[in-house]
C-alpha angles and dihedrals in degrees: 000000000000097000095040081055095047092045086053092064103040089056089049086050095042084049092047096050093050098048094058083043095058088030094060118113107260089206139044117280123201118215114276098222145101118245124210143157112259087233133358124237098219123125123201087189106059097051091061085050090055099053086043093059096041097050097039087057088072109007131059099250134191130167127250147182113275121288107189104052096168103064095051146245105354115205085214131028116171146135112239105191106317086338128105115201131194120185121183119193120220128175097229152029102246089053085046100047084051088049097049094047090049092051082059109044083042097053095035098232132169127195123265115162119349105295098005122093133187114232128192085251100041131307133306136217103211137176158130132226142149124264137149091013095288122077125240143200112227116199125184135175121189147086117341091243096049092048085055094041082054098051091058091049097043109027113085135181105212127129126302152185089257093051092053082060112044102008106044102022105071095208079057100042106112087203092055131101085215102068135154116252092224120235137143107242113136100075086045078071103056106257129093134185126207135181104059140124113232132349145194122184120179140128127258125178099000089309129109113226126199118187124184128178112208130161116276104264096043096049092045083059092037088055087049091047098050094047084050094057092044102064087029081064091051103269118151114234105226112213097223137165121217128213119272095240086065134142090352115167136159082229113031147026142226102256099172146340144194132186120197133172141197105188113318088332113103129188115195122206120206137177126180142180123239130170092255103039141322119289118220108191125187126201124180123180149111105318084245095060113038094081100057081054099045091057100054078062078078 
C-alpha cells in the first residue's frame, strides 16, 4: 500500500513537472502591469507663486476674479498693470500641450509674432513652459507693449523634461542622424507606465526604446517597480559591468541599471539623473544588439 502510495505521487510529480514545463511562455512576455509613481511631487501652488513673485517685481499687481472661465481653474488670476493675467498648473507636457491648443480654439486666436496672438477682442500673450517641476499655461490680455514688457519678465529658457529627450539624449536629438523612428509600442506589450512628465518611444537599429522623464523621487520608485515586474514575470536579472566611459553627459549622469534576459531576448533598464527631472529609459531587443543602443542614450 506504501509504494502504490508513493508511485502515485511520483507520477503526479512527474505530471505536474511536465505540465509547467509545456505551459511555459515560448517567448518572452512583458509584465502585464501599470507602473506609477505612489504620489506625485508636483505643486499647483507654487507655480502661481512663481509667476506672482516674478510680475509684482516690476508691475502693480493685484489680484482678480478669473478671467478666462473657459479654460478652467487658474492657480493665479491678476491685473498687472492693464494687464490681466491667468496661469493654470498641469503635471505633465501632453496636459499642457492640450491646455495650450484649447486656449486657442476657445479664444479664437491666430499667430502673430512668436507668443502674441491676435484675438477677435484685442491681442494675447500665450505660452507654455516648465517651472517648478510642473508646466504651466501662461495667458495675458493688455496693451501690445505690456504683453512684450511681461514676456521678458516671465518666459525663461532653462532645462526641461523635453530637452533631456531630444536635446541631451542623442537617439531623441531631432538634429541628430541617429533618430528614433517613432512608434508606441510599450503599452502593445502589456505594460504602461503613467506619472510622468514628458515621454518618446521608437525603434533605432532593430530595438524598441522607450524613454520617460519623472521627478526624482518617482522615477527612482518607478525604476524599483519596474525591475521588480520584470523578474516577478520570469526575466532573468544579468549581472553585467559597463564600461567606465559610461553614461557620461555634460548634463546628466548614469543613477542605476538592470539587465535582464529570457532566451536571446534581452530588456535594459536605465535611470539617469538631469538638471530638470530622472530619465527611465527602456530598451528591448536580440542580446547582440542592445548595447550598441544603449550607448547612443549618451
Amino acid at each position: 500500500m506504501r509504494k502504490s502510495f508513493i508511485v502515485v505521487v511520483l507520477v503526479f510529480t512527474i505530471v505536474v513537472v511536465k505540465l509547467a514545463y509545456y505551459t511555459k511562455p515560448s517567448h518572452p512576455e512583458f509584465p502585464n502591469a501599470t507602473i506609477t509613481p505612489s504620489e506625485l511631487n508636483f505643486s499647483p501652488d507654487s507655480i502661481g507663486k512663481h509667476y506672482y513673485r516674478q510680475l509684482s517685481e516690476a508691475f502693480a499687481v493685484e489680484e482678480i476674479d478669473n478671467t478666462f472661465p473657459d479654460l478652467g481653474k487658474p492657480v493665479l488670476s491678476i491685473k498687472a498693470n492693464n494687464t490681466v493675467v491667468a496661469v493654470f498648473a498641469y503635471p505633465n507636457a501632453s496636459s499642457a500641450t492640450s491646455a495650450i491648443n484649447n486656449a486657442i480654439k476657445k479664444l479664437k486666436l491666430t499667430r502673430e509674432k512668436g507668443m502674441i496672438y491676435e484675438g477677435p477682442d484685442g491681442e494675447y500673450l500665450v505660452f507654455v513652459q516648465f517651472i517648478d517641476m510642473g508646466y504651466s499655461l501662461f495667458v495675458a490680455k493688455g496693451p501690445r507693449r505690456e504683453l512684450e514688457a511681461i514676456e521678458f519678465y516671465t518666459a525663461i529658457v532653462g532645462p526641461s523634461p523635453w530637452k533631456i529627450l531630444h536635446f541631451f539624449t542623442p537617439l531623441g536629438s531631432e538634429w541628430s542622424e541617429r533618430k528614433l523612428e517613432e512608434k508606441f509600442w510599450l503599452a502593445k506589450k502589456g505594460l504602461k507606465l503613467s506619472g510622468y512628465m514628458d515621454s518618446l518611444e521608437g525603434a533605432y537599429k532593430n530595438v524598441s526604446v522607450a524613454l520617460f522623464v519623472y521627478r526624482s523621487r518617482e522615477a527612482q520608485e518607478v525604476y524599483s517597480k519596474l525591475v521588480k515586474a520584470f523578474k516577478e514575470s520570469g526575466w532573468k536579472v544579468e549581472d553585467i559591468t559597463l564600461p567606465s566611459d559610461f553614461g557620461r553627459n555634460p548634463a546628466g549622469h548614469l543613477v542605476n541599471f538592470t539587465l535582464l534576459s529570457w532566451g536571446n531576448k534581452v530588456v535594459y533598464i536605465e535611470l539617469a539623473g538631469f538638471p530638470s527631472g530622472y530619465r527611465i529609459a527602456i530598451l528591448y531587443g536580440d542580446d547582440d544588439k542592445w548595447f550598441d543602443v544603449a550607448k547612443e542614450l549618451w
